[in-house]
C-alpha positions as CSV (number, residue, x, y, z in Angstrom):
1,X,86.9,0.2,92.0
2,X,86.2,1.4,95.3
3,X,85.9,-1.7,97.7
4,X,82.8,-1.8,99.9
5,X,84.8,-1.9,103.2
6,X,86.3,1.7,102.2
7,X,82.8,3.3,101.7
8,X,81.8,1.4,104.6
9,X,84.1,2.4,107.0
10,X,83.9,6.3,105.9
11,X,80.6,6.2,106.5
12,X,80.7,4.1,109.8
13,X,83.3,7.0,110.5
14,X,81.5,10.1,109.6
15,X,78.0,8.6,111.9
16,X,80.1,7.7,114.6
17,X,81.3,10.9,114.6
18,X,78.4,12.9,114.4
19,X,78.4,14.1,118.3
20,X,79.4,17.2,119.9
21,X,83.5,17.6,119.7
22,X,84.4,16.8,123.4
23,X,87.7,18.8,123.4
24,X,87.0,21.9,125.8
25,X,89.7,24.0,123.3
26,X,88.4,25.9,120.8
27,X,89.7,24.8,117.1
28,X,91.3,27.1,115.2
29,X,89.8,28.9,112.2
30,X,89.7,25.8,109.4
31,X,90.6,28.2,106.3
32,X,89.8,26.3,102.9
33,X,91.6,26.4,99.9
34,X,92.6,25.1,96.5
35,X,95.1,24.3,93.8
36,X,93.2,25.8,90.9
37,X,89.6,26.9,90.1
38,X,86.9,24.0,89.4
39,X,88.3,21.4,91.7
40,X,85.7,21.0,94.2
41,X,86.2,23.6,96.9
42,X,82.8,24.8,97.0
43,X,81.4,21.3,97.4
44,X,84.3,20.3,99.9
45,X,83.4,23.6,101.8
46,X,79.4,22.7,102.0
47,X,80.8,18.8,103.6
48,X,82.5,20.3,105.9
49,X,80.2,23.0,106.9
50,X,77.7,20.2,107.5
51,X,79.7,17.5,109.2
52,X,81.1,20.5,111.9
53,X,77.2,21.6,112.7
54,X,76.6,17.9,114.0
55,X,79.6,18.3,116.2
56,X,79.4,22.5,117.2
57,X,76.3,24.4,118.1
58,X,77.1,27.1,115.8
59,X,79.3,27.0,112.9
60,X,80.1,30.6,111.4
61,X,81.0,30.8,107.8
62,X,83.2,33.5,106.0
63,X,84.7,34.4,102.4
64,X,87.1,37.5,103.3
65,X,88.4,37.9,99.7
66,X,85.3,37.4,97.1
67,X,85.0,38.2,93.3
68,X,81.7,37.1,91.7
69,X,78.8,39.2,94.3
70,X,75.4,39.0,94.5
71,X,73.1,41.6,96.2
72,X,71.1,40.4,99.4
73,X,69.6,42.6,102.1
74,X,71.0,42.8,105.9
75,X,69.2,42.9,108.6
76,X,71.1,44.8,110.4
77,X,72.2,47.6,107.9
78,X,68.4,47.2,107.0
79,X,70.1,47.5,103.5
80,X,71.2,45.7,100.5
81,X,74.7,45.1,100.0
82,X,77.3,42.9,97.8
83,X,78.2,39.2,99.0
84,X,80.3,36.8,97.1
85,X,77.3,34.7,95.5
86,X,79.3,31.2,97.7
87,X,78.0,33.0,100.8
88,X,74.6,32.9,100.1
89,X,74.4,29.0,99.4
90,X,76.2,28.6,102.5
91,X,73.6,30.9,104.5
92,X,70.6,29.6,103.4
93,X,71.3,26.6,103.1
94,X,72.7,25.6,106.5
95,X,70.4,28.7,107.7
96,X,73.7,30.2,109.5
97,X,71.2,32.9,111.2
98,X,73.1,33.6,114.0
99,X,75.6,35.9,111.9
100,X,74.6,38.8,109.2
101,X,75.7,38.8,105.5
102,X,77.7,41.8,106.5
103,X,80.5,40.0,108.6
104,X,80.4,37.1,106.0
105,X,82.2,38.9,102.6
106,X,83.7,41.8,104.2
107,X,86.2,42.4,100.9
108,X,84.6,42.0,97.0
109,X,87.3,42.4,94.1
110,X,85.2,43.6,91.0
111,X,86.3,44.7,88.0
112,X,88.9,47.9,88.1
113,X,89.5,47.2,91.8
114,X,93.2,45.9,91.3
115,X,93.8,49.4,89.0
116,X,92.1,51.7,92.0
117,X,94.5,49.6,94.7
118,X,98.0,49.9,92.6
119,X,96.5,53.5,91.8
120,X,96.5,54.1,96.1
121,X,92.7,54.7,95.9
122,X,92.3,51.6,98.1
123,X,94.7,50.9,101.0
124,X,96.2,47.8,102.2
125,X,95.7,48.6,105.7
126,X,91.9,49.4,105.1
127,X,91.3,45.7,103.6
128,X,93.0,43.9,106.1
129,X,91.0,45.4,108.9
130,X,87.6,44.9,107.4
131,X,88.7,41.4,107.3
132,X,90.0,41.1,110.5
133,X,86.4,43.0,111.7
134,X,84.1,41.0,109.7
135,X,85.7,37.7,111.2
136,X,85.8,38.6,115.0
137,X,82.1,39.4,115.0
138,X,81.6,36.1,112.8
139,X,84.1,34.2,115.7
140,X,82.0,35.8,118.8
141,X,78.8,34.4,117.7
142,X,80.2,31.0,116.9
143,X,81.8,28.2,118.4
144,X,83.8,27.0,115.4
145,X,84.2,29.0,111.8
146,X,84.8,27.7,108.9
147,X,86.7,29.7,106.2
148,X,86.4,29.5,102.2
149,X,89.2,30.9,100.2
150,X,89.4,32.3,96.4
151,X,91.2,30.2,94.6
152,X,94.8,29.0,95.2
153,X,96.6,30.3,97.8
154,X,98.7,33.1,96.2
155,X,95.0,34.2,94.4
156,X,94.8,38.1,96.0
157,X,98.6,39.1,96.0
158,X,98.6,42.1,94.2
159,X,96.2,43.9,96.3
160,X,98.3,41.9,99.3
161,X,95.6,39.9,100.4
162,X,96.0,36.0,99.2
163,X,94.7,33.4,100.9
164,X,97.6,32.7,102.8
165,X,98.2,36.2,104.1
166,X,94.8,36.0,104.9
167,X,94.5,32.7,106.8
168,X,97.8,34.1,108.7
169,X,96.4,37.2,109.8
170,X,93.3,35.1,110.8
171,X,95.2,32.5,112.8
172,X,94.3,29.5,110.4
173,X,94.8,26.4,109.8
174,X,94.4,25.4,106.2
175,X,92.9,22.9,104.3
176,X,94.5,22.1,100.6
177,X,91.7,20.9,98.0
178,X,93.4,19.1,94.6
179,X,92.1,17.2,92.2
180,X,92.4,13.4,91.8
181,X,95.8,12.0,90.6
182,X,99.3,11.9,92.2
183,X,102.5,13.4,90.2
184,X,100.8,16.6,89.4
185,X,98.1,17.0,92.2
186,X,101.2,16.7,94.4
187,X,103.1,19.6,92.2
188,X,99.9,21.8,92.7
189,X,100.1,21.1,96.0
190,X,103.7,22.2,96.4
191,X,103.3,25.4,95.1
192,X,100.4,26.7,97.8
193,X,102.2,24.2,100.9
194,X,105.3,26.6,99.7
195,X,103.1,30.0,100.1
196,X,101.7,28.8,103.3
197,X,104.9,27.9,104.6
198,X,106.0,31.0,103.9
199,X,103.8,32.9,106.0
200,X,103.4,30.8,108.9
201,X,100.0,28.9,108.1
202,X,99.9,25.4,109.6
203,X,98.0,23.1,107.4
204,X,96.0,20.7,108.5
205,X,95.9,18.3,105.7
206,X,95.1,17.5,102.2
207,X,91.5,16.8,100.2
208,X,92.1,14.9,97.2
209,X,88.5,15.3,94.9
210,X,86.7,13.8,91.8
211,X,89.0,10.3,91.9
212,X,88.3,7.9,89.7
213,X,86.8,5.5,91.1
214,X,89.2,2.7,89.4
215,X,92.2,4.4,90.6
216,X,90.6,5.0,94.3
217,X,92.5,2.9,96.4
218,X,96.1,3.6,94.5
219,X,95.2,7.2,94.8
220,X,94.3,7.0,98.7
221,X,97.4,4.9,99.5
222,X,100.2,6.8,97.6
223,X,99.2,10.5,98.1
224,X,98.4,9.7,102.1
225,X,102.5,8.2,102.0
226,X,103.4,10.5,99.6
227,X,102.4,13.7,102.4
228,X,103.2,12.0,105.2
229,X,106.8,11.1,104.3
230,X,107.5,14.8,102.7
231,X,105.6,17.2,104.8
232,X,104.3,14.9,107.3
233,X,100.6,16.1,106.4
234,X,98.1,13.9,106.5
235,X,95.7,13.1,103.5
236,X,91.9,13.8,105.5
237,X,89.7,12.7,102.7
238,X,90.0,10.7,99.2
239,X,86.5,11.8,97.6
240,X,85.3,9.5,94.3
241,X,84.0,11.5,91.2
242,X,80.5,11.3,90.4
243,X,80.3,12.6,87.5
244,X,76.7,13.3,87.9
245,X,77.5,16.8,90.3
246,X,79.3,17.8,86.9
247,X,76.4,17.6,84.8
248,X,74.8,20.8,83.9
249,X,70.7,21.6,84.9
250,X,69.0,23.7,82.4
251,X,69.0,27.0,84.4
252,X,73.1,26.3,84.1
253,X,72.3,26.9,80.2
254,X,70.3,29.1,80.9
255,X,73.1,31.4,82.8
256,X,76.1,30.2,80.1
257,X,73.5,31.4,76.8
258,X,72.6,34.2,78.6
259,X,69.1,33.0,78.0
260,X,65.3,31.7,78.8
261,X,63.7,28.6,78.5
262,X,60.4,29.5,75.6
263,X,58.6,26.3,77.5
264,X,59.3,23.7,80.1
265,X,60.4,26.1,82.7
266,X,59.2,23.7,85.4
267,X,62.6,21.4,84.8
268,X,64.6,23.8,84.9
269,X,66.9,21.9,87.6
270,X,66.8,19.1,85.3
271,X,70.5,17.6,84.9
272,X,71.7,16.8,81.9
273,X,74.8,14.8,80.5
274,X,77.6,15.7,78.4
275,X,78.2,12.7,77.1
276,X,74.5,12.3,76.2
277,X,74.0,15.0,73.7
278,X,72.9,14.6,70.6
279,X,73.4,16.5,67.7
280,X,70.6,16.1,65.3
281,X,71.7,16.4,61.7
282,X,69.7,13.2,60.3
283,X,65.9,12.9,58.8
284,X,62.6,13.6,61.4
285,X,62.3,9.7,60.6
286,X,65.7,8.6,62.2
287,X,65.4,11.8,64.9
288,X,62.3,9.8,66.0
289,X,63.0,6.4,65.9
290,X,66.5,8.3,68.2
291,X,64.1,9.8,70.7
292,X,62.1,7.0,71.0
293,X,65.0,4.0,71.6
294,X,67.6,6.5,73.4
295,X,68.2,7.2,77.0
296,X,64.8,9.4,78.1
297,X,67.1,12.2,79.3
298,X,68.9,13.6,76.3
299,X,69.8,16.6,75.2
300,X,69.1,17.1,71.6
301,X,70.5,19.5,69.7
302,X,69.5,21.4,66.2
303,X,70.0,24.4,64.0
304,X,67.2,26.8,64.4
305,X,66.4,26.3,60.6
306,X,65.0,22.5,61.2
307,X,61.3,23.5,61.7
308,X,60.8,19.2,60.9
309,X,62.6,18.3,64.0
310,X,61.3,21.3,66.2
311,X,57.6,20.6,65.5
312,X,58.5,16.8,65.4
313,X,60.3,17.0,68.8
314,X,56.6,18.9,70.5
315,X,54.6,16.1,67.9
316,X,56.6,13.2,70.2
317,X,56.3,14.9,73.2
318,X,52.7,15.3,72.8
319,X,52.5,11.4,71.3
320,X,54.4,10.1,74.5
321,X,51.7,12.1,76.9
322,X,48.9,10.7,75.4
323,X,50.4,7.2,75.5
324,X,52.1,7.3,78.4
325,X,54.9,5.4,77.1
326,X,57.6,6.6,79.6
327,X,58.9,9.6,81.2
328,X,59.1,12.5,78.7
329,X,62.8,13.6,79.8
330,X,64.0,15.1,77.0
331,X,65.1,18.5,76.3
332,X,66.0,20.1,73.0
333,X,68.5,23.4,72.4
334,X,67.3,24.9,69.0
335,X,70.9,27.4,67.7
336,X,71.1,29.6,64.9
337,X,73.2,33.4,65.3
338,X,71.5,35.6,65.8
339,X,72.6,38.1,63.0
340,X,71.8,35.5,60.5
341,X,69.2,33.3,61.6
342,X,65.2,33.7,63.4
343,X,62.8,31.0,64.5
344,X,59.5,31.5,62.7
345,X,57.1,33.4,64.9
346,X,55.1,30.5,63.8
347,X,56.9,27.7,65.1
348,X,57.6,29.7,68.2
349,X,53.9,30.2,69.1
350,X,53.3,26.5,69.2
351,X,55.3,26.4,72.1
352,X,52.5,27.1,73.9
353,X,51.3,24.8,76.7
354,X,54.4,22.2,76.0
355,X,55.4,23.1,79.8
356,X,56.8,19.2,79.5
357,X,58.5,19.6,76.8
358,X,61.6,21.8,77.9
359,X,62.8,24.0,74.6
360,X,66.1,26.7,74.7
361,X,66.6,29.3,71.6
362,X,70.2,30.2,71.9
363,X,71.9,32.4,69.6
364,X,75.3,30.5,68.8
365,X,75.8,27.8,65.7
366,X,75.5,24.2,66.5
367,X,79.6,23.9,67.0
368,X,79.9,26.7,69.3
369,X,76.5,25.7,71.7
370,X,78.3,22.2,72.2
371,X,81.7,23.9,72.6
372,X,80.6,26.0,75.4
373,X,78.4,23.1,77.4
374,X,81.3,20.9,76.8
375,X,83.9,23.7,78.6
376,X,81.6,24.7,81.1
377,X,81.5,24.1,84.8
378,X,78.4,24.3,86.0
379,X,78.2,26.0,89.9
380,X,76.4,25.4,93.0
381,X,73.6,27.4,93.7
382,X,71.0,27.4,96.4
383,X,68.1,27.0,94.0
384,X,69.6,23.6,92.6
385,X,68.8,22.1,95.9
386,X,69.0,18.5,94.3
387,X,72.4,18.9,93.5
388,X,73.5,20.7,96.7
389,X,71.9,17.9,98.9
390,X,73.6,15.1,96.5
391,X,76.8,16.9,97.1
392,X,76.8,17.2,100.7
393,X,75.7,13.5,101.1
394,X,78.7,12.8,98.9
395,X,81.3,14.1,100.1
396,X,80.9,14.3,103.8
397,X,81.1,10.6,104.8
398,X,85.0,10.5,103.1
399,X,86.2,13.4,105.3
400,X,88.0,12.1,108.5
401,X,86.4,15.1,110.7
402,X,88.0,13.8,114.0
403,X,91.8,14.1,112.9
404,X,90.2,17.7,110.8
405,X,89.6,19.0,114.3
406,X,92.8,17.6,116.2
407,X,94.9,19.2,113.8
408,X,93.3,22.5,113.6
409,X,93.3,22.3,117.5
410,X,97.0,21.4,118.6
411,X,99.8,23.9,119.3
412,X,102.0,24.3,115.6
């Protein structure tokens, strides 16, 4: 477990802390990156964004290298144009208004872009210096920037722009994001301190995320010695998991089913566990007495052909309003494929008015619907504002800012 005097002291730390940095010297670039996909670098990347506005007056943000783009408009282009879809949660939500989405994803790999680059329709030379122009004019306009990587550092190389090129050319320091554990989160780690090594990157130190919080304390001690004695790196933050920024809202299903919600629409940032869903293969009777004696937010799950437990599930919904028993929290995902199986038009229009009663028709089997939730990884997104804020509030007291900043800012 996680003794009180360690939570305690990170957040005495982090409010302490939480003052203009008094050095007169400019830090260098803080360029984040990670061991693999899906271990927190995102979520690291919003902490740190928000602990360096309480100690800069303005904190730029860049992703030179993106892959996954959304459109936005900018203002100064008076045009819309890609951005990798990180940069827009990072805009709005720390309302970074003092630079443009133009200078903030100057490079987006779609697909066929690695075939036009090997094919010489897309030069090196051309890359590297949107990059390097997209950053100086995000640098003039701030007084600290803060960098977000794709992937692991070696994530780029055949169109010779990973990470660690990157953070070179940039003047970088960089920050190494691994999961929780020690023998192979040190491994990962050895591969990228390797690569940055290689092309003169300093790093700063290590972020070690999603810890168990039994194994906190043995994790915190033996990484920090284990760095410190073989690369003399320091370990600047130890985060717990919480398993609850993990969990997936319904507009996550939404996106992975390539689906809508037929009612409930107003939840759909409702967050729902793994762990809690619950296939329904029994009688209405026992689904009942289930819904009634469970946890309120559930996620049931049945094959489109059980028109008992769809009309029973809007019957209790319906029952629970009128009694006011509890909160009505549950939600249920109705499957079936689509080449074999339709809800009855029928069934479907009583869907009407259950805005409570959040329902999702998704055209998979039963197996395959808890497959995919159970593989999935849900993202941050700026609409999920619940789930950015319970990040950032996380994460930001376990990250020791002070010797972030001294490292980026000495001579290496």
């Amino acid at each position: 477990m996680i003794p009180n005097s360690s939570v305690l002291t990170a957040r005495s730390a982090a409010t302490s802390a939480c003052r203009l940095f008094s050095s007169t010297k400019r830090p260098r670039p803080i360029f984040v990156a990670a061991t693999k996909q899906h271990v927190g670098k995102t979520t690291t990347s919003l902490a740190l964004m928000s602990g360096l506005q309480k100690r800069f007056p303005k904190v730029g943000f860049i992703k030179p290298v993106g892959q996954q783009h959304v459109t936005v408009y900018s203002p100064t282009l008076d045009k819309d144009i890609r951005v990798d879809k990180d940069i827009c949660l990072l805009k709005e939500h720390f309302e970074l208004d003092h630079i443009d989405y133009r200078h903030m994803s100057p490079v987006i790999i779609p697909r066929g872009y690695t075939k036009k680059y090997i094919n010489g329709e897309i030069s090196s030379e051309d890359q590297l210096q949107q990059i390097e122009f997209a950053f100086g004019e995000v640098s003039k306009a701030s007084d600290a920037v803060l960098i977000e990587g794709t992937g692991h550092c070696a994530v780029g190389s055949i169109v010779n722009a990973n990470n660690a090129q990157v953070a070179s050319m940039l003047g970088a320091s960089m920050l190494l994001i691994a999961n929780g554990g020690l023998g192979s989160a040190f491994d990962e780690l050895e591969l990228n301190r390797v690569l940055c090594e290689k092309h003169n990157v300093p790093i700063a130190g290590v972020v070690i995320n999603k810890v168990f919080p039994d194994k906190y304390e043995q994790t915190k001690n033996y990484m920090s010695k284990a760095l410190m004695d073989n690369w003399n790196i320091p370990l600047l933050g130890c985060i717990p998991d919480r398993p609850f920024l993990g969990c997936p809202a319904l507009a996550d299903l939404e996106r992975l089913f390539h689906t809508e919600l037929v009612c409930g629409n107003a939840h759909r940032y409702r967050h729902y566990s793994v762990k809690d869903m619950n296939l329904i293969t029994t009688s209405l009777t026992r689904f009942l007495e289930n819904i009634r004696s469970k946890l309120p937010r559930t996620l049931y799950i049945c094959h489109v052909t059980r028109d008992d437990i769809i009309l029973g599930f809007m019957a209790e919904y319906q029952r629970n309003r009128r009694e006011e028993e509890r909160p009505f929290e549950a939600a249920l995902l109705v499957c079936g494929r689509k080449d074999k199986y339709q809800m009855a038009n029928e069934v479907r229009d009583m869907f009407e008015g259950l805005e409570g009663a959040p329902v999702m028709v998704v055209g998979y089997s039963t197996h395959q619907a808890m497959q995919m939730i159970h593989d999935y990884t849900p993202k941050l997104n700026i609409d999920d504002k619940n789930r950015v804020g319970k990040a950032v509030e996380h994460y930001e007291p376990y990250i020791d800012f002070d010797l972030l900043l001294d490292r980026a800012s000495s001579e290496e």
